[in-house]
PyMOL commands that place a pseudoatom at each C-alpha (Angstrom):
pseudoatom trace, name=CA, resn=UNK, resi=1, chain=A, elem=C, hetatm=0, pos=[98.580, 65.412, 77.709]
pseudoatom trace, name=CA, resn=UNK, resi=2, chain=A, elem=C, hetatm=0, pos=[102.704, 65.046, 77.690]
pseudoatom trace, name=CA, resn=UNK, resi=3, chain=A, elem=C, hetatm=0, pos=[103.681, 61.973, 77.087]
pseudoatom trace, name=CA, resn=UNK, resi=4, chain=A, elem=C, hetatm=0, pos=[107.682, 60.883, 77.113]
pseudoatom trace, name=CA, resn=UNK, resi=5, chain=A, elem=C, hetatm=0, pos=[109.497, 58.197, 75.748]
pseudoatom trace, name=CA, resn=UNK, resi=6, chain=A, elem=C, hetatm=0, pos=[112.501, 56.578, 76.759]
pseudoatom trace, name=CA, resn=UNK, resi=7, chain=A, elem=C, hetatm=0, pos=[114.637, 54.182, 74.581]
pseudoatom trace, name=CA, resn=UNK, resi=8, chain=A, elem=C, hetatm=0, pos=[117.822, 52.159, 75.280]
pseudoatom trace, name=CA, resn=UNK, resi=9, chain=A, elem=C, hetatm=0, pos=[119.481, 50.252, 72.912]
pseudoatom trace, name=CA, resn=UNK, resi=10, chain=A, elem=C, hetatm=0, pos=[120.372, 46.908, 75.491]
pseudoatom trace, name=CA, resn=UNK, resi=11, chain=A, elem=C, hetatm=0, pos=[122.692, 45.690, 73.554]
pseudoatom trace, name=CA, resn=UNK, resi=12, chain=A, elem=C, hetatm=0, pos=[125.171, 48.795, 74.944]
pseudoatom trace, name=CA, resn=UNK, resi=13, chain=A, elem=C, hetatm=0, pos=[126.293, 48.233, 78.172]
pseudoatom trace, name=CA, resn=UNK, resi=14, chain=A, elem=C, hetatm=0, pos=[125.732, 51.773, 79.276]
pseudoatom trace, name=CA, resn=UNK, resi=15, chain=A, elem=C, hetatm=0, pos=[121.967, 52.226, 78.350]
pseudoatom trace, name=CA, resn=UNK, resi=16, chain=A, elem=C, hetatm=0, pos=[121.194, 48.893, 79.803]
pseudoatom trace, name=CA, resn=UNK, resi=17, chain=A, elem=C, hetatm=0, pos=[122.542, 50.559, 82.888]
pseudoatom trace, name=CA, resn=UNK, resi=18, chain=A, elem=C, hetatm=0, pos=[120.580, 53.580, 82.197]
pseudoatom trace, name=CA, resn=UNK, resi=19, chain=A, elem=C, hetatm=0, pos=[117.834, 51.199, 81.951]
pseudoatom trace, name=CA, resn=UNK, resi=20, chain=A, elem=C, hetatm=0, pos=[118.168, 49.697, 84.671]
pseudoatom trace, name=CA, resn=UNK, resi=21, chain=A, elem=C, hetatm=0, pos=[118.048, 52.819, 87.051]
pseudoatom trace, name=CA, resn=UNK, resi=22, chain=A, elem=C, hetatm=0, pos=[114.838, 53.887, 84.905]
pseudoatom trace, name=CA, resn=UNK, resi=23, chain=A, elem=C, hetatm=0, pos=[112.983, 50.966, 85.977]
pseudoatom trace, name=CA, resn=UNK, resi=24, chain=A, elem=C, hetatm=0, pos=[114.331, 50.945, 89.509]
pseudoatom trace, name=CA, resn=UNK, resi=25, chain=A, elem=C, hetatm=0, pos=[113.376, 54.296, 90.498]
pseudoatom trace, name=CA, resn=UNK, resi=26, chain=A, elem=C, hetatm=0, pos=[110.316, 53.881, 91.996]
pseudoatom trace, name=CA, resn=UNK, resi=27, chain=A, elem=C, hetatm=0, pos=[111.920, 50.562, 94.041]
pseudoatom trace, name=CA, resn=UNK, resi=28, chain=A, elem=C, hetatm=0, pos=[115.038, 53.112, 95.358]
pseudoatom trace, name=CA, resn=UNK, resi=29, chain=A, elem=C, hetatm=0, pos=[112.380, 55.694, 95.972]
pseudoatom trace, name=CA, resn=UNK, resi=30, chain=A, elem=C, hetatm=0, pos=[110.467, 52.984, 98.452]
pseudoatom trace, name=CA, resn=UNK, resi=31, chain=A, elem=C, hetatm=0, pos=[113.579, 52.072, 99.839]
pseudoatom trace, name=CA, resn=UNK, resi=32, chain=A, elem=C, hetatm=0, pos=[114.549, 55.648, 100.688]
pseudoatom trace, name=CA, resn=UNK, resi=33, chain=A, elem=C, hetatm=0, pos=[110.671, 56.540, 101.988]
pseudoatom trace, name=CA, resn=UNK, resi=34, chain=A, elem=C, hetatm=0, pos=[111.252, 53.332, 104.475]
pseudoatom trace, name=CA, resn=UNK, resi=35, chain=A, elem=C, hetatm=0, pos=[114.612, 54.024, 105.339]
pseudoatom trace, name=CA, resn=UNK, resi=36, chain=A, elem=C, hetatm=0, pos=[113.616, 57.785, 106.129]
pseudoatom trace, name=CA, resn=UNK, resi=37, chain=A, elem=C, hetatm=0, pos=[110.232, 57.696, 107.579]
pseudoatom trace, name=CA, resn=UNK, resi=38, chain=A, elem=C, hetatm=0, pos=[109.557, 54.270, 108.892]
pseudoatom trace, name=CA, resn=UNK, resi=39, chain=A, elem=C, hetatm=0, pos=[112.909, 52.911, 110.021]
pseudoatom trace, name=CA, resn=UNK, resi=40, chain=A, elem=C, hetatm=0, pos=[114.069, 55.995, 112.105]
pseudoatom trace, name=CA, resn=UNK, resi=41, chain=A, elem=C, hetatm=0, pos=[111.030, 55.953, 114.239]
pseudoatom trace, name=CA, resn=UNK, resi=42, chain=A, elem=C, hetatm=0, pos=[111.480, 52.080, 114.842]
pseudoatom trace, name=CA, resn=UNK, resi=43, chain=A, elem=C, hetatm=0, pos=[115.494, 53.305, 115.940]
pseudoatom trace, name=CA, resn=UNK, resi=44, chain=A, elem=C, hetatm=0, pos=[114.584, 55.921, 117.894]
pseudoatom trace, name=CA, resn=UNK, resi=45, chain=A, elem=C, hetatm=0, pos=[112.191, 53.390, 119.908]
pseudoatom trace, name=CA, resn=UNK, resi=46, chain=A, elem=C, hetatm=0, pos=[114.823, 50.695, 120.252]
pseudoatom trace, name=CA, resn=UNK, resi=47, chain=A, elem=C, hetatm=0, pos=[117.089, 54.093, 121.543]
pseudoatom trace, name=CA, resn=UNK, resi=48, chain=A, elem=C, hetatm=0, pos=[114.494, 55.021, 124.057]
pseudoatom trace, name=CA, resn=UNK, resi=49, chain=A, elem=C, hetatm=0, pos=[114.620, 51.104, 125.039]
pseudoatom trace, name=CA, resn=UNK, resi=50, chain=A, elem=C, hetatm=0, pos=[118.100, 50.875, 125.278]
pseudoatom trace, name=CA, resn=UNK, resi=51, chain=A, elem=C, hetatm=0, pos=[118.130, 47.739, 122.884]
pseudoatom trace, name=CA, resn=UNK, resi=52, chain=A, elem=C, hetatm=0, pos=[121.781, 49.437, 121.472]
pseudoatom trace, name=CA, resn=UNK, resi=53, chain=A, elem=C, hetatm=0, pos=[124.768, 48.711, 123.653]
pseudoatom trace, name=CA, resn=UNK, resi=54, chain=A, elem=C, hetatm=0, pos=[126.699, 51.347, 122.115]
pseudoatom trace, name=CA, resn=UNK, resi=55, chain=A, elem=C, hetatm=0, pos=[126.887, 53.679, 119.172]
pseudoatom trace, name=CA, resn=UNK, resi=56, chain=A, elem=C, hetatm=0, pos=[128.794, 50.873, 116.652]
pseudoatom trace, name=CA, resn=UNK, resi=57, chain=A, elem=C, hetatm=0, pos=[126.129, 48.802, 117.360]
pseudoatom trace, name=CA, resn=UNK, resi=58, chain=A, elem=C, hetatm=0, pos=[123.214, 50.682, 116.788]
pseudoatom trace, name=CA, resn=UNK, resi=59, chain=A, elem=C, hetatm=0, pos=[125.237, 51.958, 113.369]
pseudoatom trace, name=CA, resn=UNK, resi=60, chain=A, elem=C, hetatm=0, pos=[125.250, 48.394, 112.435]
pseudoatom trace, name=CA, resn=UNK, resi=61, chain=A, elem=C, hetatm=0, pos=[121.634, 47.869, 112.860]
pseudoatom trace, name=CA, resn=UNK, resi=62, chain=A, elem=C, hetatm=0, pos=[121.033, 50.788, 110.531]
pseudoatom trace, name=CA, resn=UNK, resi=63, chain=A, elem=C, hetatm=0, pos=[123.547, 49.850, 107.871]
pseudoatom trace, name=CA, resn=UNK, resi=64, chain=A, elem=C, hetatm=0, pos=[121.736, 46.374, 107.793]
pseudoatom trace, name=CA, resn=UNK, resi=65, chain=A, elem=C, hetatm=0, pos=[118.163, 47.627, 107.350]
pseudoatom trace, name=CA, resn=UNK, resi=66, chain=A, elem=C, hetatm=0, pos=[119.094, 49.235, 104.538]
pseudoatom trace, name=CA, resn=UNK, resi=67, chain=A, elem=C, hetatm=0, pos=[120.594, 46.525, 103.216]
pseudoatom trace, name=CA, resn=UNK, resi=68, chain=A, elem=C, hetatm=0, pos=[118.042, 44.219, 104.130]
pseudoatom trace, name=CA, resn=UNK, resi=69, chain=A, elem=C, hetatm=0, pos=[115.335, 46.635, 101.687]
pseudoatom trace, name=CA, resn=UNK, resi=70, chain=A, elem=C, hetatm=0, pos=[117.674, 47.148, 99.156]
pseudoatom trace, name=CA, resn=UNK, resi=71, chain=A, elem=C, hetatm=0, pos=[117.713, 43.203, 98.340]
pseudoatom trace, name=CA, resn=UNK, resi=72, chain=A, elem=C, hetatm=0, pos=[113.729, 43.521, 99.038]
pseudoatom trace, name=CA, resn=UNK, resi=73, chain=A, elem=C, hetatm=0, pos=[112.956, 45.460, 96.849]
pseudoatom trace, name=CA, resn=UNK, resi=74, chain=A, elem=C, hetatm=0, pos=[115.632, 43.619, 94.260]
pseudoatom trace, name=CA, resn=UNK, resi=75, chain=A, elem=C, hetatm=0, pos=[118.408, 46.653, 93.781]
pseudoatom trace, name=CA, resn=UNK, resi=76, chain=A, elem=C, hetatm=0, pos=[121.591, 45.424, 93.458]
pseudoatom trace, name=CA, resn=UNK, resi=77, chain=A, elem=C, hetatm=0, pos=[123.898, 48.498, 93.168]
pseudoatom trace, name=CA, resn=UNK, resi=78, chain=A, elem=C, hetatm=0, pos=[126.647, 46.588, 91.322]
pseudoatom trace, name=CA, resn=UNK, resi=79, chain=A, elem=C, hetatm=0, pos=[124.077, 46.789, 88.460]
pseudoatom trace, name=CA, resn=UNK, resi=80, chain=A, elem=C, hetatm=0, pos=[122.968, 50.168, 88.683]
pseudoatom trace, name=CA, resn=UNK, resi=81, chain=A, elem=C, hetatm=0, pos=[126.472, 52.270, 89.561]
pseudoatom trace, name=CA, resn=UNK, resi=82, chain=A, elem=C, hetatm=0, pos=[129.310, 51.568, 87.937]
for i in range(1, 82): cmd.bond("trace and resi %d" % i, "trace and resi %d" % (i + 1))
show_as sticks, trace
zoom trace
């Protein structure tokens, strides 16, 4: 069986970074399956039912639920792109 190992040395600022998107991966990966699969379909519905006055408004909604699971699921980009 493979194994890997990662190390970071925390004390520098750019592997704790590095870090920090290592153990967030499978959190953005969540984010991205909801965004992709789960959100659109609840859109398009909300589409369909004319819930969206116009096209700015229904591009904030979108822009919010991905906020709204980013701080969910804890990713705080700040920490994570630099």
């Amino acid at each position: 069986m493979a194994k890997a190992i990662l190390k970071f040395d925390l004390n520098d600022p750019d592997d704790t970074m590095a870090h920090l998107r290592a153990i967030k991966s499978l959190d953005m990966a969540l984010v991205l399956w909801e965004i992709l699969y789960n959100s659109k379909k609840g859109f398009e519905y909300h589409i369909e039912a004319g819930k969206y006055e116009d096209q700015y408004e229904l591009l904030d909604a979108v822009y919010s639920k991905m906020w709204e699971e980013m701080n969910d699921r804890g990713i705080k980009l700040d920490d994570i792109v630099n």
